[in-house]
N, CA and C atoms as an extended XYZ file, in Angstrom:
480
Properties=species:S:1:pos:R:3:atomname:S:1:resname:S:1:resid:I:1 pbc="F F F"
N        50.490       20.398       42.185 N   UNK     1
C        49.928       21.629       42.683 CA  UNK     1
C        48.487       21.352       43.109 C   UNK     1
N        48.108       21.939       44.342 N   UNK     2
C        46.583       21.547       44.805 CA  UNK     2
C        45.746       22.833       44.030 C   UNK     2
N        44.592       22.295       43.672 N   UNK     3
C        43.833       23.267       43.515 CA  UNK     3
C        43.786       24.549       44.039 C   UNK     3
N        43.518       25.814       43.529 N   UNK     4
C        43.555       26.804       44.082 CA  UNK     4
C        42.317       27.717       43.225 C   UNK     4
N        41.828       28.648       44.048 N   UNK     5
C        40.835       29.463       43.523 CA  UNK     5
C        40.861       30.633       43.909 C   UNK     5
N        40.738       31.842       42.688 N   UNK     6
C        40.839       33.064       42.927 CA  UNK     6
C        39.495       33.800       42.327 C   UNK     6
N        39.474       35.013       43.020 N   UNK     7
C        38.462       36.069       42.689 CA  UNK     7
C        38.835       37.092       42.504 C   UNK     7
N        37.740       37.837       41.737 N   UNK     8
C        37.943       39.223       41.648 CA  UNK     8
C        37.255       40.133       42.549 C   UNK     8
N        37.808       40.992       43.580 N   UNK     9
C        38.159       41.816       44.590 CA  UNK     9
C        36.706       42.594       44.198 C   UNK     9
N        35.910       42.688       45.598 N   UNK    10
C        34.861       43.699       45.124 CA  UNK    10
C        35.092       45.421       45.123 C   UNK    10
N        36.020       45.647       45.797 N   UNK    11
C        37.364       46.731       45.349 CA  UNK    11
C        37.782       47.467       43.776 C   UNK    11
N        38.187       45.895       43.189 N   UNK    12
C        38.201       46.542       41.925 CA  UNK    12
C        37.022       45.878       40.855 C   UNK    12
N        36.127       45.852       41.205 N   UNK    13
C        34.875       45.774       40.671 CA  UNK    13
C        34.065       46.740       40.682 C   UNK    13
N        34.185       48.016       41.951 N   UNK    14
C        33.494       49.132       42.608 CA  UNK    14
C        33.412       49.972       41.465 C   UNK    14
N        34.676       50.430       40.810 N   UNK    15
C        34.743       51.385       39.748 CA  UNK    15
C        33.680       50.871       38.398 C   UNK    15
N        33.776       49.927       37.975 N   UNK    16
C        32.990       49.390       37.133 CA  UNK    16
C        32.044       49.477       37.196 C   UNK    16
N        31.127       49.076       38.080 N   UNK    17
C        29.577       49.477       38.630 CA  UNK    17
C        29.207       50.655       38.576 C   UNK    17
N        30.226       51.667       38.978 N   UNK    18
C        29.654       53.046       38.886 CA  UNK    18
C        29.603       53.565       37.994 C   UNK    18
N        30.662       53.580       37.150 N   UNK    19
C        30.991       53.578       35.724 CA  UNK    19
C        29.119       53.410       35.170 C   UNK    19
N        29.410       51.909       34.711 N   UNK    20
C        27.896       51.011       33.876 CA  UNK    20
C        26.360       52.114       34.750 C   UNK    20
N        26.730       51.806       36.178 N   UNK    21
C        25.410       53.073       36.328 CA  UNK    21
C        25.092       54.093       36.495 C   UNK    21
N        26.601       54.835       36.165 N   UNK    22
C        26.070       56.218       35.744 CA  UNK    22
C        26.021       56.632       34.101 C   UNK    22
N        26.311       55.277       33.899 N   UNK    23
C        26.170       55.096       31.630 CA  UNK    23
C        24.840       54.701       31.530 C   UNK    23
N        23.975       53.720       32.200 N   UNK    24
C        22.482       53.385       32.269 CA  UNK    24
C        21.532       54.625       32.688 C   UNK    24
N        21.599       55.531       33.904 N   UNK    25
C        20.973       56.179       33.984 CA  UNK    25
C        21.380       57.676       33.154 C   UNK    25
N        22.306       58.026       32.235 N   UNK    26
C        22.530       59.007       31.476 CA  UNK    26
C        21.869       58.603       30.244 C   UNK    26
N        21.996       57.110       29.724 N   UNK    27
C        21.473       56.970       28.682 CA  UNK    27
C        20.291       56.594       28.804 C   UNK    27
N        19.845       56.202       30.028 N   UNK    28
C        17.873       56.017       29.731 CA  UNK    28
C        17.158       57.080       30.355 C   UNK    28
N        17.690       58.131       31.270 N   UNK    29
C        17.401       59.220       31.504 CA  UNK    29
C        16.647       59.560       30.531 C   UNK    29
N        16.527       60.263       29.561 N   UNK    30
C        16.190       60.539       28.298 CA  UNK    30
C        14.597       59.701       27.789 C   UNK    30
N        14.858       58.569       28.188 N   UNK    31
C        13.230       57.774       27.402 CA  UNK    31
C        12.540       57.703       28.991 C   UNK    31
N        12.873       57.869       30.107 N   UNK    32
C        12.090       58.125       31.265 CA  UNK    32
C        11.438       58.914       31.431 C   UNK    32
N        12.267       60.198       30.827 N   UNK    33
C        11.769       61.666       31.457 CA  UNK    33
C        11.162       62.378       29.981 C   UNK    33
N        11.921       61.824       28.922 N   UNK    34
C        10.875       62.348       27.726 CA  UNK    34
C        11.292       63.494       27.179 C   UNK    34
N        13.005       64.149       27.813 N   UNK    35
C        13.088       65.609       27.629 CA  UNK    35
C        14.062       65.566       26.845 C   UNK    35
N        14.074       65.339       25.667 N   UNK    36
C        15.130       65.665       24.327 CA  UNK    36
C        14.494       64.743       23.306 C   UNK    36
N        15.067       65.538       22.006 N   UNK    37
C        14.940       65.320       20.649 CA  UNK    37
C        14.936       63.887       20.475 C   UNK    37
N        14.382       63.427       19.311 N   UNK    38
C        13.926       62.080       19.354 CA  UNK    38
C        15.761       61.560       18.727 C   UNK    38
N        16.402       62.006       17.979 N   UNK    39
C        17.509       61.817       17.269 CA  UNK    39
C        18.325       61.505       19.143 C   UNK    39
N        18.415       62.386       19.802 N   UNK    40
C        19.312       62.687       20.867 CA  UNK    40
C        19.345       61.472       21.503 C   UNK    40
N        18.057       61.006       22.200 N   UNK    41
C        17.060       60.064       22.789 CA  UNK    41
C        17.584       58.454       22.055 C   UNK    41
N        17.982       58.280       21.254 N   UNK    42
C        18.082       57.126       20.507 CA  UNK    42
C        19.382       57.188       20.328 C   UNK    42
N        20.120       58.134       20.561 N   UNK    43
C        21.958       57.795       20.373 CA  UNK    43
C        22.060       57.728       22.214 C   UNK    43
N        21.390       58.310       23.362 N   UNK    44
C        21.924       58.406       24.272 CA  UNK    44
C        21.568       56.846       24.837 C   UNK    44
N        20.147       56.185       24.234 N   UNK    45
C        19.435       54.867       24.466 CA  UNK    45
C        20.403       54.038       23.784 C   UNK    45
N        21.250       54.163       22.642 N   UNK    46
C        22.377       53.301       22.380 CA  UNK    46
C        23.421       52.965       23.542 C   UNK    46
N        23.686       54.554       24.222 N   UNK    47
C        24.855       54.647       25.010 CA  UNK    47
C        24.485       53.669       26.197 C   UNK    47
N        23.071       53.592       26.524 N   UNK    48
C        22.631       53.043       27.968 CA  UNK    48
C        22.587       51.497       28.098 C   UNK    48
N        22.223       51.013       26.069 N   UNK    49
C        22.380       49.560       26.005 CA  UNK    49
C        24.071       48.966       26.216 C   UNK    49
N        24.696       49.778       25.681 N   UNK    50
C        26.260       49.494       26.032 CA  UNK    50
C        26.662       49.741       27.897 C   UNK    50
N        26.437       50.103       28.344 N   UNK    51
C        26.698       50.798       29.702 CA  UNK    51
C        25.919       49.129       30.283 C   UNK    51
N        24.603       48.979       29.381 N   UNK    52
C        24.280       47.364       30.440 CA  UNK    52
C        24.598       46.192       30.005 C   UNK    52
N        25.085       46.352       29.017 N   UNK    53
C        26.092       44.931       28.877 CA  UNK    53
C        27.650       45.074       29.788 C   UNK    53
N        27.916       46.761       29.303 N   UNK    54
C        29.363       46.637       30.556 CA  UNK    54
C        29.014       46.019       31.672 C   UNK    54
N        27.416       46.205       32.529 N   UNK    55
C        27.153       45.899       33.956 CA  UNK    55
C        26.764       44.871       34.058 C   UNK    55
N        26.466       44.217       32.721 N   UNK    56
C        26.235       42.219       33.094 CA  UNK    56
C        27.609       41.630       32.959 C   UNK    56
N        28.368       42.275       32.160 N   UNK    57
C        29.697       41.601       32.270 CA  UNK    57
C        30.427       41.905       33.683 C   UNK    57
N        30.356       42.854       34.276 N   UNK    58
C        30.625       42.856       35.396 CA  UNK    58
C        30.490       42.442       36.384 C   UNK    58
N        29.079       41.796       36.009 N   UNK    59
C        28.253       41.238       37.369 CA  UNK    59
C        28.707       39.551       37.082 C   UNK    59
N        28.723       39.070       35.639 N   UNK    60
C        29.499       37.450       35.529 CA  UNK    60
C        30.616       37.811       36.174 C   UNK    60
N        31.631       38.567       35.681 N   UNK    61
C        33.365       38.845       36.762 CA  UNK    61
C        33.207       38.780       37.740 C   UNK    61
N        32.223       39.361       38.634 N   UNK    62
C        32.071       39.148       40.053 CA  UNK    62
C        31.460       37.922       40.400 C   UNK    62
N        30.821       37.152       39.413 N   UNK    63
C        30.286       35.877       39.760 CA  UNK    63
C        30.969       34.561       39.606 C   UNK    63
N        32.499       35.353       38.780 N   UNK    64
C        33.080       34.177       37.800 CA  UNK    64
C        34.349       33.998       39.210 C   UNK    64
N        35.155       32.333       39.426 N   UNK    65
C        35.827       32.388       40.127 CA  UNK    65
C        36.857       31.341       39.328 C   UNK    65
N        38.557       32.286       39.501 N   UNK    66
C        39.039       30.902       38.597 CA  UNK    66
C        39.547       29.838       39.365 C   UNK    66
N        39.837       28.901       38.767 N   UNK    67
C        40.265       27.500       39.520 CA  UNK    67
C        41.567       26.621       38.627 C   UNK    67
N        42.561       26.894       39.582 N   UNK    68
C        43.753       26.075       39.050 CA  UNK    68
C        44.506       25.275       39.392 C   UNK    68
N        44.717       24.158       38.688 N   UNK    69
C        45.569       23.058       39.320 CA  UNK    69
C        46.613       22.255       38.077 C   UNK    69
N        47.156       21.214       38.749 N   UNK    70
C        48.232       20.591       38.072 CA  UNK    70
C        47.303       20.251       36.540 C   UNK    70
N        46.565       19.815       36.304 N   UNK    71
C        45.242       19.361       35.170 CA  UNK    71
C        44.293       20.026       34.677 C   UNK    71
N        44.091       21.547       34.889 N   UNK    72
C        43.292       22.070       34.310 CA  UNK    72
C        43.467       23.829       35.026 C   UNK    72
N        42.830       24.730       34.045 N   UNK    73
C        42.277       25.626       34.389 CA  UNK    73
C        41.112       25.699       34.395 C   UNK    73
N        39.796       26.592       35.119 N   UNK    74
C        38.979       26.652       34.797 CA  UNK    74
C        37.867       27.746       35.290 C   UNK    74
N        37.268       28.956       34.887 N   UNK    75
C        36.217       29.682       35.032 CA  UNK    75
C        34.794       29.054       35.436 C   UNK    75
N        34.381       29.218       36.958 N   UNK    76
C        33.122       28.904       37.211 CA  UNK    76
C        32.329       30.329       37.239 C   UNK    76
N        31.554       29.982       37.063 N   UNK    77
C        30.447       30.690       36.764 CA  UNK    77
C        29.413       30.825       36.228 C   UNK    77
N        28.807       31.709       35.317 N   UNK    78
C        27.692       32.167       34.738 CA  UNK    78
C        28.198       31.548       33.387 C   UNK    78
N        29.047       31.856       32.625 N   UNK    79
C        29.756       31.454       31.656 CA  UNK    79
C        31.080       30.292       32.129 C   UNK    79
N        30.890       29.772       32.504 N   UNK    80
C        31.991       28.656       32.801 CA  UNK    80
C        32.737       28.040       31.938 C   UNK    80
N        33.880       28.308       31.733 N   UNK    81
C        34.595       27.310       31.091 CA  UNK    81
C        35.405       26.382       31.671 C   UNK    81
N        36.199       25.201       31.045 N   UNK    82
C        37.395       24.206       31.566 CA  UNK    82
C        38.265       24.137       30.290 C   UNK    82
N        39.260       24.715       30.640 N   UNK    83
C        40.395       23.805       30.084 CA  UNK    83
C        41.714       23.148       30.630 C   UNK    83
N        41.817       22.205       29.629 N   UNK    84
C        43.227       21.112       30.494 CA  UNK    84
C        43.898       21.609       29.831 C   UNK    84
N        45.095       21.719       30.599 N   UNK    85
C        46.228       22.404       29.756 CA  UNK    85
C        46.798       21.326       28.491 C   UNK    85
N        46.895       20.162       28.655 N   UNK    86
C        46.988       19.651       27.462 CA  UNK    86
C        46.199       19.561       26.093 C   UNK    86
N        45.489       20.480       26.456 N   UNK    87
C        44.516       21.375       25.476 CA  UNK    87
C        44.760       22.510       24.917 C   UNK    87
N        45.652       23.294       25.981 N   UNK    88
C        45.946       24.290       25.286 CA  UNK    88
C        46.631       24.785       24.318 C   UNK    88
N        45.873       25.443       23.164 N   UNK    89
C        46.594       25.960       21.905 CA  UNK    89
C        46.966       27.088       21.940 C   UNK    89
N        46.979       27.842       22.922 N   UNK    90
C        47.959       29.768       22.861 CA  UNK    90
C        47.782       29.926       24.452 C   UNK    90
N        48.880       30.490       24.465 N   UNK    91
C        48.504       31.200       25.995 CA  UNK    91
C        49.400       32.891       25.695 C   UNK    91
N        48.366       34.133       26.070 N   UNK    92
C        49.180       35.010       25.439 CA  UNK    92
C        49.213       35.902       26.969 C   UNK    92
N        49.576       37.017       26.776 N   UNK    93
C        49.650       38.035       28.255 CA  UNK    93
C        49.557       39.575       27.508 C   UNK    93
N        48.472       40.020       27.564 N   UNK    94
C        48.409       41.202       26.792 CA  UNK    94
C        48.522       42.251       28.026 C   UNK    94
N        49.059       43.415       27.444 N   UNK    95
C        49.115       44.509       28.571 CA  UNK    95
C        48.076       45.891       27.517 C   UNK    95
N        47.425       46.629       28.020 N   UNK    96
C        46.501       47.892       27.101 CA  UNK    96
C        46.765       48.522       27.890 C   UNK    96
N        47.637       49.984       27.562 N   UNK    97
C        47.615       50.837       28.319 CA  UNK    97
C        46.830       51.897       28.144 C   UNK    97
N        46.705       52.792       29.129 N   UNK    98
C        45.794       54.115       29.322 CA  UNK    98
C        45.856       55.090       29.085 C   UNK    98
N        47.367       55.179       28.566 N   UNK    99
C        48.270       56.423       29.017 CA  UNK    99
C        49.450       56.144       27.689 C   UNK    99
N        49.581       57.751       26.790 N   UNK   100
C        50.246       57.463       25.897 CA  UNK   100
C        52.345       57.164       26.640 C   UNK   100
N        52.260       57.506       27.552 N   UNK   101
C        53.873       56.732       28.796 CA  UNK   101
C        53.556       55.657       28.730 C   UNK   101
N        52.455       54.566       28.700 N   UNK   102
C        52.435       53.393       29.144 CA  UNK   102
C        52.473       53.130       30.288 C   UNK   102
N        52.219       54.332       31.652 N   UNK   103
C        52.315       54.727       32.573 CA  UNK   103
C        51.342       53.218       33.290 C   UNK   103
N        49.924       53.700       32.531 N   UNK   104
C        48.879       53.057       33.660 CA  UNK   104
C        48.338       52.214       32.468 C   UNK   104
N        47.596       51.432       33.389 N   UNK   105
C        46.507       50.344       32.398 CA  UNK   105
C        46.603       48.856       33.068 C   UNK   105
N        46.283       47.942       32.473 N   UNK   106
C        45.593       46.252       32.796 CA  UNK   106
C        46.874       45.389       31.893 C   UNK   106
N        46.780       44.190       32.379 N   UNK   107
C        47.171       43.431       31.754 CA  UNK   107
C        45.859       41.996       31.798 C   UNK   107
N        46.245       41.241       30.464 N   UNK   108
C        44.699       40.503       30.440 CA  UNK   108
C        45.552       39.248       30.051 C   UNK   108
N        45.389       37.559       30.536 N   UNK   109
C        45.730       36.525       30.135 CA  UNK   109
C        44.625       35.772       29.314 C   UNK   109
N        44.949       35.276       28.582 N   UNK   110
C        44.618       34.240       27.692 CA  UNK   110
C        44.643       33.297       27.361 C   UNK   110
N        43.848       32.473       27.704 N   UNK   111
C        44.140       30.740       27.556 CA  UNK   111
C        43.055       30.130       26.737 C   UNK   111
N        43.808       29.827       25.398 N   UNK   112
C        42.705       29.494       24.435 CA  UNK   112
C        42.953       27.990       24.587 C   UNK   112
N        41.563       27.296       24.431 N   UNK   113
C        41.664       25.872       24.365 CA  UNK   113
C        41.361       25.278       22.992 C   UNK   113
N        40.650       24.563       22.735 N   UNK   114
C        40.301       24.245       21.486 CA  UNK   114
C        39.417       24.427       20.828 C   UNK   114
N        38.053       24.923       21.851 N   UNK   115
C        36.701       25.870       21.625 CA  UNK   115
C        36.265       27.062       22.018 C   UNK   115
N        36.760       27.141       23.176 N   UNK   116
C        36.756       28.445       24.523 CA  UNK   116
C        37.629       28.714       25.118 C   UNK   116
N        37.539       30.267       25.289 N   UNK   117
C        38.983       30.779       26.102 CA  UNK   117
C        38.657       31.435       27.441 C   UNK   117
N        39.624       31.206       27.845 N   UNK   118
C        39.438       32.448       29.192 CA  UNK   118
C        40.248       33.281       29.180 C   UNK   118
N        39.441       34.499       29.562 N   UNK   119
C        40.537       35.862       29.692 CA  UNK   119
C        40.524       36.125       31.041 C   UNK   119
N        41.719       36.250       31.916 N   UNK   120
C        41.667       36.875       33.396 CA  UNK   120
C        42.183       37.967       33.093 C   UNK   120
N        41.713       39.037       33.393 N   UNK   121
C        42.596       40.645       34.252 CA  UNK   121
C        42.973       40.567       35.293 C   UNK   121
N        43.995       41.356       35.087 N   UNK   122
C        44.992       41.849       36.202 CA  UNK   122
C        44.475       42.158       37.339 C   UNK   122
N        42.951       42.052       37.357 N   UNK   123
C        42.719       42.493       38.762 CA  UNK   123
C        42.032       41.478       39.481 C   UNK   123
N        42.374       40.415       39.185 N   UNK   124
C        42.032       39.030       39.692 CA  UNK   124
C        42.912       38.889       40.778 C   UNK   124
N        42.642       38.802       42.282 N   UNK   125
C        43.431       38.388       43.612 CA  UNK   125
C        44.272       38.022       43.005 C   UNK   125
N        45.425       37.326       42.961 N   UNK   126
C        46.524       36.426       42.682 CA  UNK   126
C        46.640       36.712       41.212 C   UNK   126
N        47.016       37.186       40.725 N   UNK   127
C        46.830       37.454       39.064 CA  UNK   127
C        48.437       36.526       38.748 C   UNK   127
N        49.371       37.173       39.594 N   UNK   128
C        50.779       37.090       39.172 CA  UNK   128
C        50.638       35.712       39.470 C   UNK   128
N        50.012       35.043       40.477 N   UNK   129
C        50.559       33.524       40.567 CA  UNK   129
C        49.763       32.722       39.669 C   UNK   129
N        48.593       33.316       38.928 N   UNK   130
C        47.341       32.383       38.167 CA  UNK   130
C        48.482       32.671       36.766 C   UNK   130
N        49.239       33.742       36.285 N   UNK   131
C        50.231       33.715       35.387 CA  UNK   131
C        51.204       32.845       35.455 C   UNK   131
N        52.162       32.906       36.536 N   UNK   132
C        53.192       32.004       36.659 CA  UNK   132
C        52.672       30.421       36.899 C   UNK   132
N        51.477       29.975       37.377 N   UNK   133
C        51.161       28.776       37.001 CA  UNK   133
C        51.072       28.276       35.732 C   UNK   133
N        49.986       29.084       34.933 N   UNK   134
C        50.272       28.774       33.766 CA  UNK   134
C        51.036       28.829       32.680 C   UNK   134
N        52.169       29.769       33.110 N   UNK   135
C        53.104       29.217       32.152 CA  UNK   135
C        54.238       28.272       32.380 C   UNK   135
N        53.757       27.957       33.603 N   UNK   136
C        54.951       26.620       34.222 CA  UNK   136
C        54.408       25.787       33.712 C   UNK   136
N        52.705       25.241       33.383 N   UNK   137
C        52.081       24.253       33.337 CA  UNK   137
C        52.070       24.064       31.333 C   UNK   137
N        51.901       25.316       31.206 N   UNK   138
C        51.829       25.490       29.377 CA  UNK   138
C        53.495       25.253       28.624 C   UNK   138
N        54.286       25.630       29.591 N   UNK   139
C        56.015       25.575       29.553 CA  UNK   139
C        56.183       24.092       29.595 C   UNK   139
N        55.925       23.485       30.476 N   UNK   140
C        55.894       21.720       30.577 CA  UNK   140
C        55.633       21.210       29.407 C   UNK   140
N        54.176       21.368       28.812 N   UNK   141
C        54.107       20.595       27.164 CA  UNK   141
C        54.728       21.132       25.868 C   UNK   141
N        55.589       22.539       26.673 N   UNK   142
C        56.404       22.889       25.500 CA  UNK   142
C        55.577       23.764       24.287 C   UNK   142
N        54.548       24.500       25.170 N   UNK   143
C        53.562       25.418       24.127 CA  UNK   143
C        54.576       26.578       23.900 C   UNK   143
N        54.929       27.199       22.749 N   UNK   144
C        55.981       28.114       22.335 CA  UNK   144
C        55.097       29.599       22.708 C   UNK   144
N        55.536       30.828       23.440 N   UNK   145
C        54.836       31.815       23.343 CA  UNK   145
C        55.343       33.284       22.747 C   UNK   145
N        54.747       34.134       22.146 N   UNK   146
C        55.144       35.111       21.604 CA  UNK   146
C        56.162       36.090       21.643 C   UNK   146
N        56.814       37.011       21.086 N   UNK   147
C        57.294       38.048       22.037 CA  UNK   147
C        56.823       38.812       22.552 C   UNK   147
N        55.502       39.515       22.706 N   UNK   148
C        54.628       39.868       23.432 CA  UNK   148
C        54.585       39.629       24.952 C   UNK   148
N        53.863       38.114       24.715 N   UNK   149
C        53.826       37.448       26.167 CA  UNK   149
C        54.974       37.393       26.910 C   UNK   149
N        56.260       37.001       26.141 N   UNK   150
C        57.468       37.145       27.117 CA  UNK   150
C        57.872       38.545       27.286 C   UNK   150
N        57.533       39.145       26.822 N   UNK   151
C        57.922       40.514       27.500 CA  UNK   151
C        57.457       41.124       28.588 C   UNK   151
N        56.226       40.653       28.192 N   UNK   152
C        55.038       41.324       29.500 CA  UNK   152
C        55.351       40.162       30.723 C   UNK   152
N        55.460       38.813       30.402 N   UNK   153
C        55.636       38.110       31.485 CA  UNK   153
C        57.349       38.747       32.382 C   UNK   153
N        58.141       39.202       31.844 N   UNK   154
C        59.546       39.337       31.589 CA  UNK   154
C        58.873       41.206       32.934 C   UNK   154
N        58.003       41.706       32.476 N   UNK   155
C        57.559       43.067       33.277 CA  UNK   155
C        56.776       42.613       34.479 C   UNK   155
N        56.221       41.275       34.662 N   UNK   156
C        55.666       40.602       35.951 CA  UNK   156
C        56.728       40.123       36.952 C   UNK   156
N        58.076       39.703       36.124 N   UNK   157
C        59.227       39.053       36.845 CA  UNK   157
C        59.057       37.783       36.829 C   UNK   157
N        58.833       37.135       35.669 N   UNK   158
C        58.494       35.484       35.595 CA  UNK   158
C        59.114       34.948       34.487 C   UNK   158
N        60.027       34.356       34.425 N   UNK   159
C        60.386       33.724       33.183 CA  UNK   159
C        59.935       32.649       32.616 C   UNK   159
N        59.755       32.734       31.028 N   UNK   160
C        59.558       31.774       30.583 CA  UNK   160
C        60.433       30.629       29.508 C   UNK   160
């Protein structure tokens, strides 16, 4: 397999951003403008520190690009990782839904190596083929995977 590299869509990155900055300016609103209780002011300044870690993690996802081939996976970026698949110790496929139907929601992969993992979401360009690579490539050394993962892989249309 030749190398291949995928990203995450500035599409579905859009929601996220707006999200994180309308959580930054609700929660620092408050120590800018000076207009609420000091108690109020310090739970909404909690809310605004969470809202900017959502928006640095967002901003590595948009910076992060994955890269896959016959010998390795690997996350470039801000946080970069590599792993060779003959490294790999789990590969799982989680799905979190949104919706008590199970209607809507993400699915997130997992490829733990022996120090560092990478997690891709579902909203990575090519998600379904960065899945079915790796479990053709993790399937080859005979890594055993959950019932979890085969189910959810089994709801992508990929067998393992």
């Amino acid at each position: 397999m030749s190398a291949r590299i995928h990203r995450y869509p500035p599409s579905a990155l859009r929601a996220a951003y707006l999200l994180a900055g309308t959580g930054i300016v609700i929660g620092f609103g408050p120590f800018i403008f000076g207009q609420s209780a000091t108690f109020l002011r310090w739970l909404l300044g909690a809310m605004g520190l969470l809202f900017l870690v959502y928006f640095a993690r967002t901003v590595v996802r948009q910076l992060t690009r994955i890269e896959i081939d016959a010998t390795r996976i690997g996350a470039r970026g801000p946080l970069g990782v590599d792993i060779r698949w003959n490294d790999v110790r789990a590969l799982r496929l989680n799905y979190y839904s949104t919706r008590q139907d199970r209607s809507g929601g993400w699915m997130e992969l997992l490829v733990k190596g022996p120090r560092r993992s990478i997690r891709i979401e579902s909203t990575l360009e090519g998600f379904v083929d960065v899945v079915g690579d790796a479990v053709r490539e993790v399937g080859q050394r005979k890594l055993e995977l959950d019932d979890r993962t085969r189910a959810n892989l089994h709801a992508l249309g990929i067998t393992a």
